[in-house]
OpenMM code with the backbone's topology and positions (N, CA, C; nanometers):
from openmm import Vec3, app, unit

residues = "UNK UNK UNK UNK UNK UNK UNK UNK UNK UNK UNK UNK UNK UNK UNK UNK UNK UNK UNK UNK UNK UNK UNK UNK UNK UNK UNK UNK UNK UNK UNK UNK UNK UNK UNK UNK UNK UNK UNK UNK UNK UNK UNK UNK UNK UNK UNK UNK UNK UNK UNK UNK UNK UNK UNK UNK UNK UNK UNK UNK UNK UNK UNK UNK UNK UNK UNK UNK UNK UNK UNK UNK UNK UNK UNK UNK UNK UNK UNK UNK UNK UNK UNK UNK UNK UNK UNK UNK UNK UNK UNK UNK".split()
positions = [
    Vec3(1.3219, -2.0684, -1.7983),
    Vec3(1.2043, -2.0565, -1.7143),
    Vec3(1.1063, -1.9566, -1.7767),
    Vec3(1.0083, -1.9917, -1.7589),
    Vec3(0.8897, -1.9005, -1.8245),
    Vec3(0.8388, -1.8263, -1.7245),
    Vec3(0.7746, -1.7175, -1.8014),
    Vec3(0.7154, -1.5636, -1.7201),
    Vec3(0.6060, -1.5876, -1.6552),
    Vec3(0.5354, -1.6075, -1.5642),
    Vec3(0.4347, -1.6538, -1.4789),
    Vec3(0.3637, -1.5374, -1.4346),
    Vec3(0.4420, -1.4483, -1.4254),
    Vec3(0.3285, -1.3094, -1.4550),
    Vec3(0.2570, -1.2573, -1.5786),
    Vec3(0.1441, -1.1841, -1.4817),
    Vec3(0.0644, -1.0970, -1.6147),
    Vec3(-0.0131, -0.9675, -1.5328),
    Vec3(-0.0160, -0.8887, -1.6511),
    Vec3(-0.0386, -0.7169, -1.6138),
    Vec3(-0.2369, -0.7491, -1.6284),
    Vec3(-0.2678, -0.6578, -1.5046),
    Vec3(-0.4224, -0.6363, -1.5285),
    Vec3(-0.4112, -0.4598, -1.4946),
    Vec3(-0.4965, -0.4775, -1.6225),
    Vec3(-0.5048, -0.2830, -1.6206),
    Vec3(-0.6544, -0.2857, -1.5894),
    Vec3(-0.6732, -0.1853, -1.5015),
    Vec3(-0.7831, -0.1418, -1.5008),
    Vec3(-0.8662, -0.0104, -1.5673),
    Vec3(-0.9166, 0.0239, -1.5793),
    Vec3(-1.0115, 0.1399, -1.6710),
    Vec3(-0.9537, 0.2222, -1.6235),
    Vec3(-0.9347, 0.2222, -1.4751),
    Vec3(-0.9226, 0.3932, -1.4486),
    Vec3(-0.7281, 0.3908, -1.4778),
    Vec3(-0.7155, 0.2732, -1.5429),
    Vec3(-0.5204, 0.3206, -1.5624),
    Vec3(-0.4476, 0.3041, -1.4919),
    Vec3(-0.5135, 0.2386, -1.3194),
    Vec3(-0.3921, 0.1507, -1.2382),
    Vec3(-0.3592, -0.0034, -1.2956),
    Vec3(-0.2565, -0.0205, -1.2194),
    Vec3(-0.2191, -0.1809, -1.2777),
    Vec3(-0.1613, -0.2444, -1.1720),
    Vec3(-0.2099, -0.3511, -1.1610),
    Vec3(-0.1843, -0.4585, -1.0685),
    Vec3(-0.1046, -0.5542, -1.1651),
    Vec3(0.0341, -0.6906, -1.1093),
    Vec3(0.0712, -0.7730, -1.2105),
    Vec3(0.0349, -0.8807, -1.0828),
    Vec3(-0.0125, -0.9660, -1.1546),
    Vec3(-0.0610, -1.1492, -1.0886),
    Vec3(-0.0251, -1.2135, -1.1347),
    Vec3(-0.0352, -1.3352, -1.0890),
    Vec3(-0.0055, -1.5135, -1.1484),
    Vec3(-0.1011, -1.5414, -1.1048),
    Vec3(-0.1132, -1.6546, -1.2128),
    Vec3(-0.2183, -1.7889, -1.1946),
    Vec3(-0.1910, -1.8393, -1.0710),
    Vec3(-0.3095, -1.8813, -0.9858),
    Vec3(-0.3029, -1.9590, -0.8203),
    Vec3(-0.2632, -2.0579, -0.8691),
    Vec3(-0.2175, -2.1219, -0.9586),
    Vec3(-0.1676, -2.2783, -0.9818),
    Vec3(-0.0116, -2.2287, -0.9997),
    Vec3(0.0401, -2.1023, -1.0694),
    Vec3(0.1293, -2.0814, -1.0809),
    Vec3(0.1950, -2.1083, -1.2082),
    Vec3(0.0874, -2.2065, -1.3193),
    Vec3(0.0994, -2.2050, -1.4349),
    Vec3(-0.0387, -2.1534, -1.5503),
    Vec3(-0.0886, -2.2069, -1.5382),
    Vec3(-0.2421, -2.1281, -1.6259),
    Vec3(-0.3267, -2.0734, -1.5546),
    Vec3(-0.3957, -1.9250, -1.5861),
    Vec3(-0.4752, -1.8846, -1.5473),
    Vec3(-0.6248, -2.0246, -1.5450),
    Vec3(-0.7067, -2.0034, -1.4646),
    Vec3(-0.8146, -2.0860, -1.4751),
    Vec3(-0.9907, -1.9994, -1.5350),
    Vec3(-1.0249, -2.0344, -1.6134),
    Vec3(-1.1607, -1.9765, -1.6388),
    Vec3(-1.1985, -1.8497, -1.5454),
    Vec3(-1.2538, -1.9422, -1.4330),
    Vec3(-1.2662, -1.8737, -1.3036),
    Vec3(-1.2270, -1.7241, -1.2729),
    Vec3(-1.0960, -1.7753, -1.2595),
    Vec3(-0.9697, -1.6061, -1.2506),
    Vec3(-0.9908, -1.5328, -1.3373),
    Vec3(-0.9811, -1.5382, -1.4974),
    Vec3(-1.0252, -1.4609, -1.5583),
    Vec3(-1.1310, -1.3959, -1.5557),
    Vec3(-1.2352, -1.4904, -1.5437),
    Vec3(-1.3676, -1.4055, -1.5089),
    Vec3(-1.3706, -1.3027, -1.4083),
    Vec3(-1.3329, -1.3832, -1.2881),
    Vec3(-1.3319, -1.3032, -1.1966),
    Vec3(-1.2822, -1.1591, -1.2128),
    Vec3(-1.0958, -1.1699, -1.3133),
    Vec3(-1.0314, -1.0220, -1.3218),
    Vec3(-1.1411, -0.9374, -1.4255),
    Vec3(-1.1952, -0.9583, -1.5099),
    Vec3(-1.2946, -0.9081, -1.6015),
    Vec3(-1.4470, -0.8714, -1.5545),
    Vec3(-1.4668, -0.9085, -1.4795),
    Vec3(-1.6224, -0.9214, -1.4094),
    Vec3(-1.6925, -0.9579, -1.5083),
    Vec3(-1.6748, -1.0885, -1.6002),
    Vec3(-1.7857, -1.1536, -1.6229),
    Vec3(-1.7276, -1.2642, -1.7922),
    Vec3(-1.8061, -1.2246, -1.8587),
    Vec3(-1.7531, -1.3745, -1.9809),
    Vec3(-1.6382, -1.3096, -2.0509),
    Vec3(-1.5209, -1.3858, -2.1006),
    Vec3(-1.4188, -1.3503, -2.1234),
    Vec3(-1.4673, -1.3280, -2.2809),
    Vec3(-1.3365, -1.2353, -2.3468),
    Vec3(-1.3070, -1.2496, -2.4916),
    Vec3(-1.1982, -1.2350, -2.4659),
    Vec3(-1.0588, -1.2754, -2.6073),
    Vec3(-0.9517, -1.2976, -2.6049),
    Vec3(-0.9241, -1.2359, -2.7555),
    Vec3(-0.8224, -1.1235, -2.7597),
    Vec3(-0.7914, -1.0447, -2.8386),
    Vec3(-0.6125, -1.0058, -2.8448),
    Vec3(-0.5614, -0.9920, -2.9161),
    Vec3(-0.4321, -1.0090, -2.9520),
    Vec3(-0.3830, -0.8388, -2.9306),
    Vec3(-0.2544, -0.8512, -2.8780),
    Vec3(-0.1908, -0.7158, -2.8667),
    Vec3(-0.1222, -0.7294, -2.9718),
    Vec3(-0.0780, -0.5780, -2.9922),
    Vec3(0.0474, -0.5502, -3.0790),
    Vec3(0.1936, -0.6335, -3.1009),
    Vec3(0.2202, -0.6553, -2.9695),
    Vec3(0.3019, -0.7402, -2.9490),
    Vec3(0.2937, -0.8895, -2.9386),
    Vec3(0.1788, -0.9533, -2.9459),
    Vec3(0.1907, -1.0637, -2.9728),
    Vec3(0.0863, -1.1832, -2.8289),
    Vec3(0.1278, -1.0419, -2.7220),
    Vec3(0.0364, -1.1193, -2.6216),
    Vec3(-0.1085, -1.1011, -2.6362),
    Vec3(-0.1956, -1.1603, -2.5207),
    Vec3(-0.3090, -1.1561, -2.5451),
    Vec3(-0.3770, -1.0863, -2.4294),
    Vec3(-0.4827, -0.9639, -2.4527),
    Vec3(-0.6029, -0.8995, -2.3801),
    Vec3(-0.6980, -1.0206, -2.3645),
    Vec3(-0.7086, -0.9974, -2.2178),
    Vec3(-0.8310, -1.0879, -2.1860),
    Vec3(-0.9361, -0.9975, -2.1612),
    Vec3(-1.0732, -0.9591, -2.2102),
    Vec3(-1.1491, -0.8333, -2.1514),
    Vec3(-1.3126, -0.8765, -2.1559),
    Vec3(-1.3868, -0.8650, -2.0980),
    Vec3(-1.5361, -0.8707, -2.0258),
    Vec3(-1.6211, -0.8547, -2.2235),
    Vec3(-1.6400, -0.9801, -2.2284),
    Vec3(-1.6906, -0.9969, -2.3750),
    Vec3(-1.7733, -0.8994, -2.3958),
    Vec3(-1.9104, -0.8268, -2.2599),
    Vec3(-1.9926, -0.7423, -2.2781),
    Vec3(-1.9592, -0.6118, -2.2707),
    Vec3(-1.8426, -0.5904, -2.2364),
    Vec3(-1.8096, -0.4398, -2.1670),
    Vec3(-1.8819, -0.3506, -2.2244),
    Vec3(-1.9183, -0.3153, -2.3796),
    Vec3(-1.9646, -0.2758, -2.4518),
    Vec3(-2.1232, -0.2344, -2.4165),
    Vec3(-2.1800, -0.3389, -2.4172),
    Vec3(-2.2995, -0.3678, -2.4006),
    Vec3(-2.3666, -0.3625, -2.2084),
    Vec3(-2.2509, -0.3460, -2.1319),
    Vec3(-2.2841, -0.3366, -2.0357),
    Vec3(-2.2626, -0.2256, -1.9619),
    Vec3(-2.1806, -0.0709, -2.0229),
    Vec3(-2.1974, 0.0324, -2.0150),
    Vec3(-2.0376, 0.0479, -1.9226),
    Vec3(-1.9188, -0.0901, -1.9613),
    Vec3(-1.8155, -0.0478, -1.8767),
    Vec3(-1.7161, 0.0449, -1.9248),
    Vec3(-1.6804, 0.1081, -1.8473),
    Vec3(-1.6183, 0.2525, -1.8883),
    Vec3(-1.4452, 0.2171, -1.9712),
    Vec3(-1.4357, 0.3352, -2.0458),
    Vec3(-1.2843, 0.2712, -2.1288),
    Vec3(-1.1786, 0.2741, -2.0764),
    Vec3(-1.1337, 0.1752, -2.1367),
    Vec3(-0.9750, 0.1452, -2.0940),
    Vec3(-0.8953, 0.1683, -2.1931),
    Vec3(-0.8261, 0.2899, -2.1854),
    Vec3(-0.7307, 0.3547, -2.2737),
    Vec3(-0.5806, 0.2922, -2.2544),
    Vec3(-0.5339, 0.2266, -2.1534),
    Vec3(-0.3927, 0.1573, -2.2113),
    Vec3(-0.3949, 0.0452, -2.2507),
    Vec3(-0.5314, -0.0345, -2.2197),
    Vec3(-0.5506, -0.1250, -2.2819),
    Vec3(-0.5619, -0.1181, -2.4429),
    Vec3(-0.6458, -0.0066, -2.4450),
    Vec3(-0.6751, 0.0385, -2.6108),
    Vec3(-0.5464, 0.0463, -2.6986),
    Vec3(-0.4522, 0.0936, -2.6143),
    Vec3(-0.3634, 0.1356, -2.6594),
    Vec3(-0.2460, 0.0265, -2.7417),
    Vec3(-0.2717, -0.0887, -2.6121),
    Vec3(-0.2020, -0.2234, -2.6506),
    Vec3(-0.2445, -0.3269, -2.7490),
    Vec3(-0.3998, -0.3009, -2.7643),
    Vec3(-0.4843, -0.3938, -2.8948),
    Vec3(-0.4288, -0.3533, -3.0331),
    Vec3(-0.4476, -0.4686, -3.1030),
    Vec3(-0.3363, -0.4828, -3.2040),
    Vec3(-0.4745, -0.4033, -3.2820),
    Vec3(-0.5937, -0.4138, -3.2911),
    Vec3(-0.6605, -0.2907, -3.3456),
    Vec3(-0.7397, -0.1480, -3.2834),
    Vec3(-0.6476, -0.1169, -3.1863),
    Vec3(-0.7088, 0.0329, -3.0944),
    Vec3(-0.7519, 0.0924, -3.1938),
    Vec3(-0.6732, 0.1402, -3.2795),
    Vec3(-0.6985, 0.2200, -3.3953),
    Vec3(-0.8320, 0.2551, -3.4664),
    Vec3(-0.9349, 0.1000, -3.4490),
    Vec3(-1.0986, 0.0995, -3.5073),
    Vec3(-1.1204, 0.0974, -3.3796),
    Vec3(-1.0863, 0.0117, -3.2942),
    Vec3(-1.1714, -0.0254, -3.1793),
    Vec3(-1.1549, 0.0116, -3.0544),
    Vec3(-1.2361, 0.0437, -2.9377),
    Vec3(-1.2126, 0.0641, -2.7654),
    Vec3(-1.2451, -0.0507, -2.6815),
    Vec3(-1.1429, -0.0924, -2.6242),
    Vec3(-1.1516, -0.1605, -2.5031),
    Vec3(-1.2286, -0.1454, -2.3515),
    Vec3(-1.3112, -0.1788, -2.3182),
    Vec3(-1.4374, -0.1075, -2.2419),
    Vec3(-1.3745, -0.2563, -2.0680),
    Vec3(-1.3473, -0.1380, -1.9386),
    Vec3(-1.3701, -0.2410, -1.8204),
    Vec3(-1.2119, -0.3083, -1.8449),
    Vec3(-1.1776, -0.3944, -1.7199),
    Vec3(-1.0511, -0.3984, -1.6785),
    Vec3(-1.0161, -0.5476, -1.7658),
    Vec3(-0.8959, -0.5723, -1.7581),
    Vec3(-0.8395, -0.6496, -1.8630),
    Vec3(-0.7024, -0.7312, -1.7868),
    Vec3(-0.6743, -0.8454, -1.8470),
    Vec3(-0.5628, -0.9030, -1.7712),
    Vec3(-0.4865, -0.8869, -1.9223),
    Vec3(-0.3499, -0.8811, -1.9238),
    Vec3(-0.2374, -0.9398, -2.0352),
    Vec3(-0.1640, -0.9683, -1.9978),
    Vec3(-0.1082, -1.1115, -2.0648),
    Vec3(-0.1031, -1.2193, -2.0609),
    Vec3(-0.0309, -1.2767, -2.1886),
    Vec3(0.1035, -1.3564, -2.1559),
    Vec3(0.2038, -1.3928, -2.2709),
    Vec3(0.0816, -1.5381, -2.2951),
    Vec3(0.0940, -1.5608, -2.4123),
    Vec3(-0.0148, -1.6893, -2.4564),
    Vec3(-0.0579, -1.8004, -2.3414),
    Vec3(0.1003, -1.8266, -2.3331),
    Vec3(0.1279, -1.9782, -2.2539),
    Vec3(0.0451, -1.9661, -2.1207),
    Vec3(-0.0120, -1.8383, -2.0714),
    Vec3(-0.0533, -1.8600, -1.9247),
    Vec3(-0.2001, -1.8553, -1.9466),
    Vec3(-0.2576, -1.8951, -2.0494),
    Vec3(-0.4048, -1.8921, -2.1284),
    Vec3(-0.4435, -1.9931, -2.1955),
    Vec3(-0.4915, -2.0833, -2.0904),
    Vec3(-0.5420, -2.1920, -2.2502),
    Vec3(-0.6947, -2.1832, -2.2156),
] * unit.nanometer
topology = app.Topology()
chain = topology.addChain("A")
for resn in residues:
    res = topology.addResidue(resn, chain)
    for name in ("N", "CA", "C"):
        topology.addAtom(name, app.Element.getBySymbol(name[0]), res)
């Protein structure tokens, strides 16, 4: 059986874990919704995937340091605004 959960961190470092309302793929929608606005899709260390607000950057959202922490490049880069992760399969 496969993992149907996924972790959403938020900026300020709480975490909520959800499933997809279908119970198998997240939908566009949901993502957006957990991100507040157009998705990007970026790879963790481990293999899963950050879903995070394509503009965060550009839209002045504040950082997300465990997220940063989990991007397979924190190291150059900051993760800006709340984020879902997510094993592949619950992302198409």
């Amino acid at each position: 059986m496969k993992i149907t959960t996924a972790l959403i961190i938020k900026a300020n470092g709480s975490e909520i874990f959800t499933s997809p309302k279908n119970k198998k793929t997240f939908t566009l929608e949901e993502l957006q919704e957990i991100v507040g606005g157009l998705i990007e899709l970026v790879e963790c260390k481990d293999g899963k995937l950050i879903v995070l607000n394509e503009e965060g950057k550009l839209i002045g959202l504040p950082p997300n340091d465990k997220a940063t922490n989990l991007y397979k490049y924190g190291d150059q880069d900051t993760i800006m605004g709340n984020v879902l992760v997510a094993d592949k399969h619950l992302i198409r």
